[in-house]
N, C-alpha and C positions, 0 to 999 in steps of 0.2 A: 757210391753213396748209399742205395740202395743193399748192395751185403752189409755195408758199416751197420744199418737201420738194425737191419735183422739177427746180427749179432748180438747188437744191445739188447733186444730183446728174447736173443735164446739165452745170455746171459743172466737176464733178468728173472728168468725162470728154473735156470738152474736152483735144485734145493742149497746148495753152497754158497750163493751169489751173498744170503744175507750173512752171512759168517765172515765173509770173505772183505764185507764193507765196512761191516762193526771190526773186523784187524784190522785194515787199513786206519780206521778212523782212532783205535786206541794207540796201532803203533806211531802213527803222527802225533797225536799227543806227548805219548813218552820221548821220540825224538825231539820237539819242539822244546817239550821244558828243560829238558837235558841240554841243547845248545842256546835257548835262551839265556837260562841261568848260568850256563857256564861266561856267558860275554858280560852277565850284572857279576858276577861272582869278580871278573877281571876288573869291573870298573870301581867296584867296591874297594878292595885290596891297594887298588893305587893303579893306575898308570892308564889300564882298559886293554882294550884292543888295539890299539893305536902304538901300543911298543911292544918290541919284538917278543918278551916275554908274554905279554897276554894275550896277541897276536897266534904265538904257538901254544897256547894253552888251551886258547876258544876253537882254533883246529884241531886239536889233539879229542878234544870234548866231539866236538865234528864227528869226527873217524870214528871215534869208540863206540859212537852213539848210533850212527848210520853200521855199521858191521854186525850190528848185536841186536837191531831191531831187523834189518834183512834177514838176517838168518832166523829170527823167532818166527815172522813170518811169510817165511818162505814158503810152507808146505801148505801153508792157509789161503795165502791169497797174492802172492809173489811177493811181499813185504817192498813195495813201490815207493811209499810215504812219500813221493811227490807228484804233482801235476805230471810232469813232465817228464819224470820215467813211464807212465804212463800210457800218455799220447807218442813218445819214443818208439814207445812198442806196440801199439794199436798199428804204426805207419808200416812194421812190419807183418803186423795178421797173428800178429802172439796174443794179443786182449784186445776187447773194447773197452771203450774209456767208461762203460757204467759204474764201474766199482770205484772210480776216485770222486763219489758224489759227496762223501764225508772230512775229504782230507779240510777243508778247511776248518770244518768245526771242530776237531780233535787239534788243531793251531790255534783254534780262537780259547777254546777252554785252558789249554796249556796257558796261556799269555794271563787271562784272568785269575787263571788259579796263581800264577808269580807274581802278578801285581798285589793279590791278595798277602802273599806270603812275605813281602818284601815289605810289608807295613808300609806308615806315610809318614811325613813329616823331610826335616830337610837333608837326614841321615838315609834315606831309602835309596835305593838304587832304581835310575830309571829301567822303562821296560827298552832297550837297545832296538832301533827301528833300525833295516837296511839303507842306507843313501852314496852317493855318491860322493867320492871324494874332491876335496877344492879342488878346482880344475882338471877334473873328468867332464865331460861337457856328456849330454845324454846320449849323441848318438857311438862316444866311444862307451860308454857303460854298458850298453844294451849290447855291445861285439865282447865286453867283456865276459857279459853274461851268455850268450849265444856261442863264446867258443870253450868256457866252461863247463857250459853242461854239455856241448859235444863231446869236451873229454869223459864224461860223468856217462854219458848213456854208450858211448862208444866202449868203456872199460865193460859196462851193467852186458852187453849183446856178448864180449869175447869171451868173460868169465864167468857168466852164468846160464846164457839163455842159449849161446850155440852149442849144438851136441856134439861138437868137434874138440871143445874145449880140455886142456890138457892139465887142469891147474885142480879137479878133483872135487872135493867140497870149499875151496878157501874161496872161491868168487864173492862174498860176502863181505870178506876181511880184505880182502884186493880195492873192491869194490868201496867200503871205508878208505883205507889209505889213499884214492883219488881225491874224494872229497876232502881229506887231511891236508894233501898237496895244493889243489886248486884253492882250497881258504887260505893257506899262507900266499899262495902267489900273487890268490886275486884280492884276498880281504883288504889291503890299505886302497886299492883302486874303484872297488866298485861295491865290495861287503861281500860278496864272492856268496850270494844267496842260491844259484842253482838248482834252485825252491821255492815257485809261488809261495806254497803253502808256508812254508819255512817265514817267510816276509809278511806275511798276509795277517798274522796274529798279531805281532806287534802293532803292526800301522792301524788293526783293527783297536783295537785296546786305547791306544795312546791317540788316537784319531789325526795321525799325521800322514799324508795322504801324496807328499812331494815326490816326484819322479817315482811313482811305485809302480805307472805301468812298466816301465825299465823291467821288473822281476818277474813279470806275466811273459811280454814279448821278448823277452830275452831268452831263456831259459826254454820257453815252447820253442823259439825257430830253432834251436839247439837240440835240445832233444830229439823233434822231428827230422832235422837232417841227420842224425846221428842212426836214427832207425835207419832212414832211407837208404842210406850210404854201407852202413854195414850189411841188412839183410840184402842188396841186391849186389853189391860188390862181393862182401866175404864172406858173407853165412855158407857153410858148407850143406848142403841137402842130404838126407839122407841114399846112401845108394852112391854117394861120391866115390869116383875111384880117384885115388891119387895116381899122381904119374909116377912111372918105377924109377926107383934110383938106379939099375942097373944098366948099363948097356946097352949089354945081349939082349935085354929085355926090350927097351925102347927101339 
């Protein structure tokens, strides 16, 4: 507890740290309005999210969105844009959780700024809040969300953060295409958030408030076992020797 403390605070004093919170806090913005609108965009059009086609439209929006904001800010501030990539990666000693002090308000202005833009009246499209689907009962939601984002932090450790990794610059776009995947599998079951922050706008906005810790506790024990499990199982160290594929050698 005591290193966690003091990271925070050598983090805090790094001259980068405030650059670093201001991206995180813009690029959750630009992702939020991006896969918000894209779910008003589906429910407007006819059908929502709830049929296959707008289902694979709001994930497709997903992916492009999460790939293209990782990679902006990657070199700035590891382009995180959630809670829980986050504390994924604090469990491993890669960041402290200082710098995700703004993701929700870069979530909450996204929501305000689309409720604004979506005008009122009885043709508006609402702002789409995460909830569970009829007969998800809460504690399968919260395994839904918890082994989602272990896929989601598990992909973030192999393709971008381990230095063993063999996939180059694409961990970003890897890294989208999970989330692509886990929205189509998990979106009719649980809204497949993966994303306090991602959640947190809506419910804020619209002030509907039902099963929303579901998207806090889910998505953190997820994450955090996903750091645990990768950095101490597979993360390669530097200085690793592999074992020789040879024979003679072995």
């Amino acid at each position: 507890m005591a290193k966690l403390a003091l990271g925070h605070l050598r983090e805090a004093a790094e001259p980068g740290c405030a650059r670093a919170v201001l991206a995180e806090a813009v690029l959750t913005f630009l992702f939020v309005f991006s896969g918000v609108a894209s779910a008003m965009a589906a429910g407007k059009l006819g059908g929502g999210a709830d049929t296959i086609m707008g289902l694979t439209a709001v994930a497709s929006a997903h992916a492009m969105a999460v790939a293209v904001m990782v990679s902006a800010g990657l070199h700035v501030s590891g382009g995180h844009i959630n809670p829980a990539v986050t504390l994924g990666l604090a469990a491993g000693g890669h960041i402290t959780l200082f710098r995700s002090a703004l993701y929700l308000l870069g979530s909450s202005l996204a929501c305000l700024l689309l409720s604004f833009l979506s005008g009122s009246g009885a043709g508006a499209p609402p702002i789409p809040v995460h909830a569970l689907a009829a007969g998800v009962g809460a504690a399968q939601g919260l395994l839904w969300e918890a082994t989602l984002t272990f896929s989601l932090l598990f992909a973030v450790y192999a393709t971008v953060v381990d230095p063993a990794r063999t996939v180059g610059n694409l961990g970003p776009l890897l890294v989208g295409l999970v989330v692509g995947a886990n929205a189509l599998a998990g979106g009719p079951f649980s809204g497949a958030s993966m994303n306090p922050a991602r959640s947190f706008g809506p419910a804020l906005v619209t002030g509907e408030w039902a099963g929303h810790w579901v998207y806090w506790v889910g998505p953190m024990i997820g994450g955090l076992l996903a750091g645990l499990v990768y950095d101490g199982v597979f993360m390669v160290r530097p200085g690793h020797q592999q074992l020789p594929t040879d024979d003679a050698e072995f």
